[in-house]
Backbone as CSV, one residue per row, in Angstrom:
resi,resn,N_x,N_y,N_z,CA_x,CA_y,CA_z,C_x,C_y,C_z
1,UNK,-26.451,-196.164,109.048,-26.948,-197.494,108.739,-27.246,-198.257,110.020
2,UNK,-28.570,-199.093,109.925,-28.270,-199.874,111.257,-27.550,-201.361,111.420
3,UNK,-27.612,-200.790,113.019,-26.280,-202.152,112.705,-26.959,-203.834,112.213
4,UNK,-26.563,-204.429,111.257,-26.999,-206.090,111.048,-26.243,-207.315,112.046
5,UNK,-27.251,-207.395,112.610,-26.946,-208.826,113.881,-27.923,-209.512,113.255
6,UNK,-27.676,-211.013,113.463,-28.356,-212.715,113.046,-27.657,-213.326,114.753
7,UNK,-28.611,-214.261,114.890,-28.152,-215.025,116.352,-27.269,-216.029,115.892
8,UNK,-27.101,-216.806,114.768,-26.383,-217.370,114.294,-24.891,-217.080,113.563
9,UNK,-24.641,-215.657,113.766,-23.313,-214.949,113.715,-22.842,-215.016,114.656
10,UNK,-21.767,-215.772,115.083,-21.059,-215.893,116.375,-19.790,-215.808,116.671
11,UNK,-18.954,-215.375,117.814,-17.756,-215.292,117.988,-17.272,-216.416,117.843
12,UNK,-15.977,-216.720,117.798,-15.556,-218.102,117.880,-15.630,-218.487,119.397
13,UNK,-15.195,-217.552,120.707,-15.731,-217.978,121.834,-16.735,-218.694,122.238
14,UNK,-18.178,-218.024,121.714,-19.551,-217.968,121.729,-19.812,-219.411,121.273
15,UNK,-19.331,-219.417,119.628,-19.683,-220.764,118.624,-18.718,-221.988,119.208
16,UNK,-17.680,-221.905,119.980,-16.979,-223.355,120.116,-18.164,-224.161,121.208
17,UNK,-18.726,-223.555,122.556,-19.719,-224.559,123.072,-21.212,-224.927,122.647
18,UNK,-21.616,-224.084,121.559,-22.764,-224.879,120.328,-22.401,-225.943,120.034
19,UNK,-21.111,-225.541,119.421,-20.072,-226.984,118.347,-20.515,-228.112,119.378
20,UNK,-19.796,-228.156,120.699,-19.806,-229.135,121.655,-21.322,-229.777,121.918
21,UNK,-22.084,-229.046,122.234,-23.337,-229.482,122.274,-23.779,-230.142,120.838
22,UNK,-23.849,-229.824,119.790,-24.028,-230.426,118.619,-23.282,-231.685,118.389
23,UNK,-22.106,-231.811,118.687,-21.483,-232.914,118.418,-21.709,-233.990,119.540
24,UNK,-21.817,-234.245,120.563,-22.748,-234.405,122.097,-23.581,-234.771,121.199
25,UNK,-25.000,-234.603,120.503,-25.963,-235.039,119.719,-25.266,-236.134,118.948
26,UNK,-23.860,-236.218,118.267,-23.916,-236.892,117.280,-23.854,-236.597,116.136
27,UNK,-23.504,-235.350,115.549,-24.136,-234.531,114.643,-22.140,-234.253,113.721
28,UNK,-22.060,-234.360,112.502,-21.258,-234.096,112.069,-20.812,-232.491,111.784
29,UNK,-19.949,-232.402,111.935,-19.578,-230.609,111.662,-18.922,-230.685,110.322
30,UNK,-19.374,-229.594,109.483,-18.010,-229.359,108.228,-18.472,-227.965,108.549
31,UNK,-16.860,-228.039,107.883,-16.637,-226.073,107.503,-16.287,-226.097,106.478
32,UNK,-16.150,-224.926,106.086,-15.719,-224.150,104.701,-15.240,-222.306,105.216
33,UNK,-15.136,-221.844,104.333,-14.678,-220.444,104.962,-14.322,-219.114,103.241
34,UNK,-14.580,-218.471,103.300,-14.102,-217.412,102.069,-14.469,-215.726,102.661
35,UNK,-14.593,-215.034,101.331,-14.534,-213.515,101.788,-15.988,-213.483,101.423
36,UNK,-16.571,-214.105,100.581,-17.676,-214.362,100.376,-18.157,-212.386,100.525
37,UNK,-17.608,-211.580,99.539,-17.892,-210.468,99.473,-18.742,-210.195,98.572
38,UNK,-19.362,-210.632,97.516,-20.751,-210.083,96.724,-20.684,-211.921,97.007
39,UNK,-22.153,-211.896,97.208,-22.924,-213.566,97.583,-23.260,-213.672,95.664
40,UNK,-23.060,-214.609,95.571,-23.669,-214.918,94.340,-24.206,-216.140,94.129
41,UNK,-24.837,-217.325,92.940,-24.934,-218.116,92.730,-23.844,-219.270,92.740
42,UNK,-22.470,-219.194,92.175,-21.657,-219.842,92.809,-21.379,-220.060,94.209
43,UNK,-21.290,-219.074,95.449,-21.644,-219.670,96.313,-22.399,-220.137,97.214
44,UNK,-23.613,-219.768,97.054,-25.175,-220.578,97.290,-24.833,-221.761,97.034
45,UNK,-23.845,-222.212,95.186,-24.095,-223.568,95.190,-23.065,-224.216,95.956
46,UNK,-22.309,-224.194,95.868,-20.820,-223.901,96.899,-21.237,-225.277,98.080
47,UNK,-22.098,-223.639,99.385,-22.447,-224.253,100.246,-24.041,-225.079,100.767
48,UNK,-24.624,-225.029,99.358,-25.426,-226.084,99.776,-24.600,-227.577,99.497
49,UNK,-23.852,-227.609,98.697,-22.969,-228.689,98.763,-22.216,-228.960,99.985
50,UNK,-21.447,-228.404,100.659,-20.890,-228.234,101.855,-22.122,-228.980,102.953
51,UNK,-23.217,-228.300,103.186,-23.931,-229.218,103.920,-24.726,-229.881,104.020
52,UNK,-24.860,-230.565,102.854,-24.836,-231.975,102.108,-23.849,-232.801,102.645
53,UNK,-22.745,-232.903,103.148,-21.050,-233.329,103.272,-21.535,-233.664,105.234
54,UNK,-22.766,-233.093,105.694,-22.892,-233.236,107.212,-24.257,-232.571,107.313
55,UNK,-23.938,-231.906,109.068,-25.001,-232.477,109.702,-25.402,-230.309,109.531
56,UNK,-24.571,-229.889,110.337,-24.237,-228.517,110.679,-22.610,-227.621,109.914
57,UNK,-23.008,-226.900,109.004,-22.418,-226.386,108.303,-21.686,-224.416,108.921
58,UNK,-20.560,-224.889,108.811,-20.213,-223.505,109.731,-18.945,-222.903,109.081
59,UNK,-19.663,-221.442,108.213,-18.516,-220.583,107.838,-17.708,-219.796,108.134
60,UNK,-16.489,-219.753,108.201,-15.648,-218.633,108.401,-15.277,-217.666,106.962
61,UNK,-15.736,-216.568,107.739,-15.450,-215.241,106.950,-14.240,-214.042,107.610
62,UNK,-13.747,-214.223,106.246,-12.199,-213.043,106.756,-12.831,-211.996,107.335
63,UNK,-12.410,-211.335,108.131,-12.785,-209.938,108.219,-12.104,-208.971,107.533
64,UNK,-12.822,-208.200,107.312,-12.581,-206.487,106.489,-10.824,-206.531,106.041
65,UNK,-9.920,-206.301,106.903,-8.412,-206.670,107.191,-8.071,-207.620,106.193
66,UNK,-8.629,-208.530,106.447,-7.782,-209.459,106.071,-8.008,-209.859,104.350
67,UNK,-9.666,-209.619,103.832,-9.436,-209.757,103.168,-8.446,-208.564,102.042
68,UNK,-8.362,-207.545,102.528,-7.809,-206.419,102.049,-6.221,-206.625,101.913
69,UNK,-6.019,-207.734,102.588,-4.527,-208.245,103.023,-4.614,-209.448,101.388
70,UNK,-5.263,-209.968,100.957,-5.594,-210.546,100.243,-5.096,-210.680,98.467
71,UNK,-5.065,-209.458,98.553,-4.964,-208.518,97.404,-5.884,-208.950,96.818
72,UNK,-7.405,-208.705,96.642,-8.397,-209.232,95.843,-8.643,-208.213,94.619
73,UNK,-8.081,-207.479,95.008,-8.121,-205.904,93.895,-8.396,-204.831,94.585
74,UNK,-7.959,-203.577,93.905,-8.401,-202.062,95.027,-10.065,-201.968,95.418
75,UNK,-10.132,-201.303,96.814,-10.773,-201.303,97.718,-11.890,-202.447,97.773
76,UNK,-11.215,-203.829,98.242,-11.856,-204.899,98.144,-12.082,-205.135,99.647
77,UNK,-12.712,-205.483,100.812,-14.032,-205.785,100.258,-15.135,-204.270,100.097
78,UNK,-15.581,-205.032,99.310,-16.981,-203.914,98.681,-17.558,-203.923,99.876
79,UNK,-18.365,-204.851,100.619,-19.223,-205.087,102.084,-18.439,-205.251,102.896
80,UNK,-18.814,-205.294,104.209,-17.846,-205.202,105.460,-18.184,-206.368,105.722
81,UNK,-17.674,-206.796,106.526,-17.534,-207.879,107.621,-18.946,-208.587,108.145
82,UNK,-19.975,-207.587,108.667,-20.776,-207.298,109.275,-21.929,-207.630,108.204
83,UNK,-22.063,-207.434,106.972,-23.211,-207.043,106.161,-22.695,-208.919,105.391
84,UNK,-21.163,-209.088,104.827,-21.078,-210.367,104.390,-21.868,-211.697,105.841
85,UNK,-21.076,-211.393,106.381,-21.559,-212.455,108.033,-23.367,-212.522,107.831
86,UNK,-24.227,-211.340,107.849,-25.258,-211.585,107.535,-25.957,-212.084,106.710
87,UNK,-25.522,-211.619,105.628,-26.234,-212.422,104.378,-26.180,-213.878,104.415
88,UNK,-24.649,-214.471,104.747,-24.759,-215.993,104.845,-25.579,-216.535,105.939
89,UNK,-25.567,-215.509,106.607,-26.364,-216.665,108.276,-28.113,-216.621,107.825
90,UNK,-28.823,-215.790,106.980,-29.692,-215.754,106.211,-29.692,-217.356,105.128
91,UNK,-28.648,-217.778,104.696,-28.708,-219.059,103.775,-29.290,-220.296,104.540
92,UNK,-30.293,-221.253,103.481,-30.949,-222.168,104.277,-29.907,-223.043,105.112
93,UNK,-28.603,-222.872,104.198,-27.767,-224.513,104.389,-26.818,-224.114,105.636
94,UNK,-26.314,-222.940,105.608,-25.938,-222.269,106.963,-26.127,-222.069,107.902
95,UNK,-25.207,-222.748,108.964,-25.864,-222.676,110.414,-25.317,-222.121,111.210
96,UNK,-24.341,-221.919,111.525,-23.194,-220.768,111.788,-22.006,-220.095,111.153
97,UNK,-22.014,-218.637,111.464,-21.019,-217.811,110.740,-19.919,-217.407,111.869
98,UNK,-18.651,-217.554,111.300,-17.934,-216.782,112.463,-16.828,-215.981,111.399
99,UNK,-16.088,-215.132,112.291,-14.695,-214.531,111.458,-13.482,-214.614,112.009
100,UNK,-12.850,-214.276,110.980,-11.044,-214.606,111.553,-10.347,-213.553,110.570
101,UNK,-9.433,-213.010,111.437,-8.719,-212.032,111.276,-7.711,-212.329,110.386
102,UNK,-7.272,-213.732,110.746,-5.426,-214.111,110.179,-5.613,-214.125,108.666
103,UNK,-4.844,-214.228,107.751,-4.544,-214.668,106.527,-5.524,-215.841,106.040
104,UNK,-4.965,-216.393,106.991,-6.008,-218.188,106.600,-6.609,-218.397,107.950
105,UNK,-7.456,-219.759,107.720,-8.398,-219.923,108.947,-7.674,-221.143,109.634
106,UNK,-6.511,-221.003,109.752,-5.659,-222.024,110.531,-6.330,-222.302,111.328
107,UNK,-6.385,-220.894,112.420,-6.198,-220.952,113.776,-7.775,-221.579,114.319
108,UNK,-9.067,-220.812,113.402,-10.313,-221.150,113.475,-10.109,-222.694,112.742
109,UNK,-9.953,-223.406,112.306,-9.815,-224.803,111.935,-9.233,-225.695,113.295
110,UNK,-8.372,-225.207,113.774,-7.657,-226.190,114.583,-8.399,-225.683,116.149
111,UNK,-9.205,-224.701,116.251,-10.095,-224.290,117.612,-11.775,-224.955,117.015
112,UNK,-11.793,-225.352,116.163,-13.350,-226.157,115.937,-13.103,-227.514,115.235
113,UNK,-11.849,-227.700,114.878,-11.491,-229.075,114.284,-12.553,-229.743,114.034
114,UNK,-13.126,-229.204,112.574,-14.146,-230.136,111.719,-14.417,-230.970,111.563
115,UNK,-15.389,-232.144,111.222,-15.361,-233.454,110.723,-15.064,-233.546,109.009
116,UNK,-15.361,-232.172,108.949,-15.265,-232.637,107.282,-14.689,-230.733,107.038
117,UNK,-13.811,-230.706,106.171,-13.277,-229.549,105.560,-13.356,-229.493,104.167
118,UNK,-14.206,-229.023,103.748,-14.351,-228.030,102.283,-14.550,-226.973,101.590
119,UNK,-13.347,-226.776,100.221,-13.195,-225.961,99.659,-13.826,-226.059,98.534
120,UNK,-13.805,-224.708,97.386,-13.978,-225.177,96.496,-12.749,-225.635,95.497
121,UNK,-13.069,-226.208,94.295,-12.152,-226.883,93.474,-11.063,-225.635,92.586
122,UNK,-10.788,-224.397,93.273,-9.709,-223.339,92.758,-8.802,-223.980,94.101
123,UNK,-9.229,-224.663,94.968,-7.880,-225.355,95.737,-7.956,-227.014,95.858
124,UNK,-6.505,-227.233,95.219,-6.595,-228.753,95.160,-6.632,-229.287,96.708
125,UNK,-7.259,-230.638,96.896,-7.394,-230.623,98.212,-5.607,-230.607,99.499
126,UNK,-4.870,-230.839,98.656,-3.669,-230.825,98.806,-2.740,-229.725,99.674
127,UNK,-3.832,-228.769,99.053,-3.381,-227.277,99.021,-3.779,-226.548,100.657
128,UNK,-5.758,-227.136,100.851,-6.163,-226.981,101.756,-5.498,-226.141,102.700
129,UNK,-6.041,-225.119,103.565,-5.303,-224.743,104.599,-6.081,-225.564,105.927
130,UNK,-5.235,-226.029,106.753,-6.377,-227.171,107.818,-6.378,-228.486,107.642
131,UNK,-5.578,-228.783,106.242,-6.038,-230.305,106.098,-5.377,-231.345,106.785
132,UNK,-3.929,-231.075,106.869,-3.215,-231.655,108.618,-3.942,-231.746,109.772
133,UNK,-4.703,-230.942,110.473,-5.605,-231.149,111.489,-6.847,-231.606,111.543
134,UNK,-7.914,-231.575,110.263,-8.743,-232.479,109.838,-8.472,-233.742,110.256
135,UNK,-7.474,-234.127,108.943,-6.909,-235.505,108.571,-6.680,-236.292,110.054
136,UNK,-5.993,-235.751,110.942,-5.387,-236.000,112.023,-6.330,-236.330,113.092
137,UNK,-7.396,-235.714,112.791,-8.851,-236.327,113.704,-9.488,-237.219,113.308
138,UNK,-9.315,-237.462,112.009,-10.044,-238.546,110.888,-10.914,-238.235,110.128
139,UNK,-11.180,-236.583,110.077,-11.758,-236.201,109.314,-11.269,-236.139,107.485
140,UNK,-12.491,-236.023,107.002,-12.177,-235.789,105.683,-11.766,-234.523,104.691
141,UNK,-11.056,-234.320,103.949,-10.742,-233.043,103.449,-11.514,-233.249,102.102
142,UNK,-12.432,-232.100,101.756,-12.528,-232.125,99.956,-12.705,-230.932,99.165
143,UNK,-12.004,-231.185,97.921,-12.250,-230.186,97.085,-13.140,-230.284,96.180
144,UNK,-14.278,-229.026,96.032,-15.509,-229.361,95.370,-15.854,-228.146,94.005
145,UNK,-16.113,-229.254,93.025,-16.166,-228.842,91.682,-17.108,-226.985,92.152
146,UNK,-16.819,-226.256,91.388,-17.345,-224.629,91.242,-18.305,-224.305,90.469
147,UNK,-19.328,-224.038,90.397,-20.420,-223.401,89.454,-19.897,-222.941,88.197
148,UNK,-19.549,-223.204,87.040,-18.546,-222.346,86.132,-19.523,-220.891,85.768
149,UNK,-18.506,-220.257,85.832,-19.623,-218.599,85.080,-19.617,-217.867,86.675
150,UNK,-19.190,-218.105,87.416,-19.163,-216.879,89.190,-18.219,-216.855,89.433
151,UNK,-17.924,-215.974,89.667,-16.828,-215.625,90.494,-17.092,-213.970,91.367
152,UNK,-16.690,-213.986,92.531,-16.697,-212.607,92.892,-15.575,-211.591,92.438
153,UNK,-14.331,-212.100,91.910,-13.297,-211.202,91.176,-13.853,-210.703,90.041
154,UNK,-14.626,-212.248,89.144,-15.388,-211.598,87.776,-16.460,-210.695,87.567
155,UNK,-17.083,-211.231,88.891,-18.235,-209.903,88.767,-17.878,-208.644,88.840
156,UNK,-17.307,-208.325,89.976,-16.345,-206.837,90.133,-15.683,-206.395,88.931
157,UNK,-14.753,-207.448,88.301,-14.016,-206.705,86.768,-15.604,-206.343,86.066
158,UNK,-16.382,-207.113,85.817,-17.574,-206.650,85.068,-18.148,-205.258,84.968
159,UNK,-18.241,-205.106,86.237,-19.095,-203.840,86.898,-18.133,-202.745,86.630
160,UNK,-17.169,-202.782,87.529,-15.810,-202.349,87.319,-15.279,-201.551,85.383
161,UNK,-15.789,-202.626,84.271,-15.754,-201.891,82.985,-16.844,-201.510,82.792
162,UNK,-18.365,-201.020,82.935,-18.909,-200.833,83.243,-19.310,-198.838,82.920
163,UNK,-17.875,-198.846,83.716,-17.424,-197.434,84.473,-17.639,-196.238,82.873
């Protein structure tokens, strides 16, 4: 297969002095972040909502690891790392993609400290992972209503009986 690169897939090294320059403009940052392993219509709608919320919209995607750490179901993710990262940096509303290894995107939250952090509404904003360090900059945390009828667990059980 060949390999899929987008210029807008970036390390977090790479993506923290964009951030700087963008915000230097004036320009609001939100994030959001998932495994975003089959793209579907729920999250198209997801994150055109997300950057609606600002200026420059920037996802974090688990890598391979982690979401497997996840327990999303056996041999989850279906796409790698590499092929999810692409497809989103392809979305109109998306402007940068990066990944993170850990469990949660703590560590990527508190190294790009957002203006605005959103999830969707399967986490109360309460729940948020990041929302202490948001909050703490003065940013806003939100949880945002879900497309009903998507899910990437549901599609997989679908396919999955199928068999």
């Amino acid at each position: 297969m060949q390999k899929l690169e987008y210029p807008s897939v970036l390390s977090l090294e790479a993506l923290l002095p964009v951030l700087e320059e963008r915000r230097a403009e004036g320009k609001t940052i939100v994030f959001t972040n998932g495994c975003f392993d089959i793209l579907h219509p729920g999250h198209v709608d997801l994150l055109e909502r997300c950057k609606a919320e600002g200026d420059v919209l920037v996802v974090g995607v688990n890598s391979d690891a982690s979401v497997a750490r996840l327990a999303k179901g056996p041999n989850r993710p279906l796409n790698c790392f590499e092929t999810r990262a692409f497809l989103l940096a392809h979305l109109r509303s998306v402007d940068y993609v990066t990944g993170f290894d850990e469990d949660t995107p703590l560590d990527l939250i508190k190294a790009i400290v957002p203006d605005v952090l959103v999830k969707g509404s399967d986490w109360d904003a309460e729940r948020i992972v990041g929302r202490c360090v948001v909050e703490s900059h003065g940013g806003r945390v939100l949880s945002l209503a879900l497309l009903p009828g998507y899910s990437t667990t549901g599609l997989v059980e679908r396919i999955r009986s199928m068999r």
